[in-house]
C-alpha positions in Angstrom: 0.0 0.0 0.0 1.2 3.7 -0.8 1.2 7.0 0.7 -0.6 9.9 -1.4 0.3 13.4 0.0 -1.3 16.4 -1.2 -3.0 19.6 -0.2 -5.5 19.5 -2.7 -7.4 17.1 -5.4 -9.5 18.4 -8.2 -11.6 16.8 -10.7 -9.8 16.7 -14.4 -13.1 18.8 -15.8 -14.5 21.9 -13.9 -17.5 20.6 -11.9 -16.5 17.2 -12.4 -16.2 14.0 -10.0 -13.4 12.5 -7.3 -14.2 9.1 -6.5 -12.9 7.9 -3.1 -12.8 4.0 -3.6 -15.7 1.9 -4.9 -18.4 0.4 -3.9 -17.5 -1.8 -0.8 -14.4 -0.4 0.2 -13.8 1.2 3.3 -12.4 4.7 3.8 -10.5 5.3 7.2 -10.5 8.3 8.7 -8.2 8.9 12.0 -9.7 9.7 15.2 -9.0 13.8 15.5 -9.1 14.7 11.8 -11.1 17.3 11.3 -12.9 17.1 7.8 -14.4 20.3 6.6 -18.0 20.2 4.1 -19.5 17.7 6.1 -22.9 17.1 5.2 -24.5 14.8 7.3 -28.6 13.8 7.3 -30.3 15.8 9.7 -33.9 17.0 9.5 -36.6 18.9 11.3 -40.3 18.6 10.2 -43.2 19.9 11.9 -47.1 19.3 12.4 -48.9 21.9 10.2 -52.6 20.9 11.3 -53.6 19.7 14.6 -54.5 15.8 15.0 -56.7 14.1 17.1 -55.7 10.8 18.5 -58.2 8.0 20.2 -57.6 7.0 24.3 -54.9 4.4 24.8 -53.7 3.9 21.3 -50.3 4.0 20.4 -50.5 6.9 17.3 -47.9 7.9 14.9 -47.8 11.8 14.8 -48.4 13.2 11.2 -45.1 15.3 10.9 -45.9 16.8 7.3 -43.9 19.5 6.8 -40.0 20.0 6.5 -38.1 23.1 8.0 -34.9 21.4 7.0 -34.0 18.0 5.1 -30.7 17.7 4.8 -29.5 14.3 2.5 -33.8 14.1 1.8 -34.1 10.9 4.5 -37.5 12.3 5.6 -40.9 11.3 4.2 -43.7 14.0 4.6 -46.2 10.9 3.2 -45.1 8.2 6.0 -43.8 10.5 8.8 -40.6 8.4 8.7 -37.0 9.5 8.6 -35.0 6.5 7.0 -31.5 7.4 7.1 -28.3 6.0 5.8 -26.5 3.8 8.9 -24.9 5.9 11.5 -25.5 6.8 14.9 -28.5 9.5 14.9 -29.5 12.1 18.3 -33.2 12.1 17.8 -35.6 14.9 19.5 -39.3 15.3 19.5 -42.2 17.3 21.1 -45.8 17.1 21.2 -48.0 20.0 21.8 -51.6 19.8 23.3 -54.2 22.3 24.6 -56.7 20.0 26.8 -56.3 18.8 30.3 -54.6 15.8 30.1 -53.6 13.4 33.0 -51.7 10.9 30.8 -49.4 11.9 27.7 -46.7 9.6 26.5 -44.6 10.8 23.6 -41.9 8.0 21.8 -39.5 7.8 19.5 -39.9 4.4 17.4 -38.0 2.9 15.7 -38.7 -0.1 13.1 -42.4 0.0 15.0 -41.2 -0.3 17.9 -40.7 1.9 21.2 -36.6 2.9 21.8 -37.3 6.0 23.9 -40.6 7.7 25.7 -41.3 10.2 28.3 -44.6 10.0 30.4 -46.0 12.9 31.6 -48.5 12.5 34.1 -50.5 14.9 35.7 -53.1 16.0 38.3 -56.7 16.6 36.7 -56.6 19.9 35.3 -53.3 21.0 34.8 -52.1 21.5 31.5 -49.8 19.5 30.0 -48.4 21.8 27.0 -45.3 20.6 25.4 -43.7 16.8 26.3 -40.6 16.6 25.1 -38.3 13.2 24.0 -35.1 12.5 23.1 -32.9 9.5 21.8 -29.5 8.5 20.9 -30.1 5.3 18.3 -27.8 3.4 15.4 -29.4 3.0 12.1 -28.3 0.5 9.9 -29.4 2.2 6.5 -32.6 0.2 6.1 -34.3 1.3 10.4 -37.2 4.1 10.1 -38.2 6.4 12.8 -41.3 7.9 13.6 -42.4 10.1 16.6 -45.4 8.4 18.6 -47.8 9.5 21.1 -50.2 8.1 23.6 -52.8 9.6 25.7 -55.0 8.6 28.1 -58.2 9.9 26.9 -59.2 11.0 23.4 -57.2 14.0 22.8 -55.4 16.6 20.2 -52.1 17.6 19.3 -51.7 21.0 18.5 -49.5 22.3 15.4 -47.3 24.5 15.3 -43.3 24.5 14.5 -42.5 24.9 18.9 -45.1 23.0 20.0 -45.2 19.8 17.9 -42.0 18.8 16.2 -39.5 15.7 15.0 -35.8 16.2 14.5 -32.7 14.6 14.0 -28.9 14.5 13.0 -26.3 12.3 12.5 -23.4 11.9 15.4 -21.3 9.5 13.4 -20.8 6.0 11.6 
């Protein structure tokens, strides 16, 4: 194996192509290189119209609209955020206006539960904003979705602060 040193590599062409590799190979990169024009998926996508959800159902929250998509791993259409495999920081929030004694807000992954916060209150108080948060590996093929439960029939508000899905990527 050789040693390649340069400052710079350019494409032969003006707005051409460097290809690193091919398909398969591994690229090493040493713990404490800083690398410059990273573009990582991240994404943040909000609730544009309030949605009700039944009593004791587990409900995935219709995030419909994106502030951001970087790398374009989020689907409007299935709420999911299907990124390439990584390690992913994941936040969430739900919004609601009513009186709630039970709210449960998840992040899922694959269907399934990885991280929820529980609110529960006294009759009466509001519940306003529950937020959630997750650290998760993706394997290039895992979907995630924000979830929500309540105790009683009950609607999340819209609005880009008060009902939200997020994430972006930490690393391979």
């Amino acid at each position: 194996m050789g040693t390649i040193k340069t400052t710079n590599i350019e494409p032969i062409a003006d707005n051409g192509t460097v290809t690193l590799g091919s398909s398969g190979d591994t690229i090493t990169v040493p713990t404490g290189v800083i690398m410059s024009g990273q573009n990582y998926p991240a994404f943040k996508a909000v609730l544009t119209s309030s949605q009700a959800i039944s009593a004791n159902t587990e409900t995935v929250v219709q995030i419909n609209n994106e502030v951001f998509d970087i790398g374009g791993y989020f689907n409007t259409s299935t709420y999911r955020f299907t990124p390439p495999a990584g390690k992913y920081c994941f936040i969430g929030n739900v919004g609601n206006g009513e009186f709630e004694n039970f709210l449960d807000i998840s992040i899922v992954k694959n269907g399934s539960k990885v991280s929820e916060n529980v609110i529960q209150l006294n009759s009466g108080t509001w519940a306003g904003r529950s937020p959630v948060h997750a650290v998760e590996e993706a394997n290039g093929s895992d979907y995630f979705q924000l979830g929500a439960r309540a105790a009683t029939n009950m609607t999340i508000l819209s609005n880009i602060y008060r009902t939200f899905f997020s994430a972006f990527r930490l690393g391979s």
